[in-house]
N, C-alpha and C positions, 0 to 999 in steps of 0.2 A: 346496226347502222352507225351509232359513234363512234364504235371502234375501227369500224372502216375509213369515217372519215377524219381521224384522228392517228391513225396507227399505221407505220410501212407494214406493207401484204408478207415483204420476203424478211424482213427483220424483227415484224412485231414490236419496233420502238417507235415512239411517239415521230409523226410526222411533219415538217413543216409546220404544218396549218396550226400542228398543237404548240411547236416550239415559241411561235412566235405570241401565240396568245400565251404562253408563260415567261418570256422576254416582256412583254408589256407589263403584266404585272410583279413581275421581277421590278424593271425601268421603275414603276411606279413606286412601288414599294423603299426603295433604295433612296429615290429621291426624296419620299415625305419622311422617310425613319433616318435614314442615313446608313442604310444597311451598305453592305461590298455584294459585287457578286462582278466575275468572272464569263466572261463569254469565250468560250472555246470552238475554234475552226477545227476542222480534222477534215484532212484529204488525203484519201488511199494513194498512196504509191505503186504506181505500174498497172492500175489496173487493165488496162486499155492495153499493155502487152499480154496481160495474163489469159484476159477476153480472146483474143488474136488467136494469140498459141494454142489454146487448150480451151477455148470456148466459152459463154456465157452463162454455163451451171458450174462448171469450177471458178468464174469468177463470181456468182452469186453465196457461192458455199465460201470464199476469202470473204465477201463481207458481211454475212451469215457471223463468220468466226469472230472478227475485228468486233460487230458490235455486242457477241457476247461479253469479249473482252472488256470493254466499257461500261457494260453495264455489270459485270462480276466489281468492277472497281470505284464505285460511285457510291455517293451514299442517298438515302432514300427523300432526301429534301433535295437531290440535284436532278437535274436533270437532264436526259442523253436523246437525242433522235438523229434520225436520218432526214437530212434537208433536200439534198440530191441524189443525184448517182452514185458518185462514189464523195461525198461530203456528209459529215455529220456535223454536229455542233452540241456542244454540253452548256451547261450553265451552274455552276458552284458557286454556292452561298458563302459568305464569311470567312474568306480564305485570304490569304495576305499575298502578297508579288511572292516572295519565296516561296509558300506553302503553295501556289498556282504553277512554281518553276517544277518545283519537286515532282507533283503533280503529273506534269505532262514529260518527265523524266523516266518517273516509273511505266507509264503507258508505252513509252516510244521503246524503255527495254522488256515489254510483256511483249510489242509486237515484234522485235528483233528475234528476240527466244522464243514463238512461237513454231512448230515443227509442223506448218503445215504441207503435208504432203500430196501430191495427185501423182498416179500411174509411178510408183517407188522414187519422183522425183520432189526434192525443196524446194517449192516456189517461194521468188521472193514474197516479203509481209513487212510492208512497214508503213509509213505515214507522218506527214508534215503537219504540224500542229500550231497554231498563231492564236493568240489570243488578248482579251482588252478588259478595261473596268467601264462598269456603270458610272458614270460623271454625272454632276449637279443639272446638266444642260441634254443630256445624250438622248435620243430618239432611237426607239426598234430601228430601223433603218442605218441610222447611221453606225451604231453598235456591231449589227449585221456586217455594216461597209469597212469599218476598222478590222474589225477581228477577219477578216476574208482578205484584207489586207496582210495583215500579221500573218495569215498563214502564208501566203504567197511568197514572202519573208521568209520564212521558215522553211521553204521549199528551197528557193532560192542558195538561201546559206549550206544547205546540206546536199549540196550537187558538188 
């Protein structure tokens, strides 16, 4: 039962429900210690052509693959889930603005260089990535509202 309601069915990462109870105490943690932590947007690119063209089990198997990706590349105090459809969100500990740039650098060239294939065709695979810091004042919510900003941002700029 907790895993169920903790955990996406088709991706096996932590869901909403969990992300956000470890934003809160992330939020919390950050402001009584003075820890950093990063809040990362992630939103699939094209999926909703992919869906179209070739159906909703090849686009379940691209974000199948994405959040392996994410999770082969995290480390074991971060943490990655799936918040919607095609959005996830991660949360990194202790990381600086550059080591957070780098960060969603190397992800954005794992999903460029990924060869995923259906019916001997390359579907695209990519994804806009925006992201924020935990601040002395910031609320779950508001954290949430920035970093989904940031990626909208980051969509934006890469069109």
């Amino acid at each position: 039962m907790k895993q169920h309601a903790y955990h996406d069915a088709l991706t096996g990462l932590s869901n909403r429900r969990l992300f956000v109870e470890s934003l809160q105490d992330r939020v919390a943690r950050c402001q009584r210690y003075g820890d950093n932590c990063a809040v990362l947007f992630v939103d699939v690119d094209n999926l909703k052509a992919v869906n179209d063209e070739h159906g909703h089990s090849v686009g379940d198997a691209l974000l199948v693959r994405l959040s392996e990706i994410l999770k082969g590349h995290i480390r074991t105090s971060d943490v990655v889930a799936r918040i919607g459809g095609d959005e996830f969100a991660l949360l990194l500990d202790n990381l600086n603005g550059d080591q957070v740039a780098d960060k969603i650098d190397f992800l954005l060239e794992q999903f460029r260089n990924e060869n995923f294939v259906y019916d001997g065709k390359k579907l695209p695979f990519g994804a806009s990535i925006g992201y924020c810091f935990v601040g002395p004042r910031d609320t779950t919510e508001g954290l949430m509202s920035r970093a989904d900003a940031a990626m909208y941002r980051a969509k934006d700029e890469s069109r």
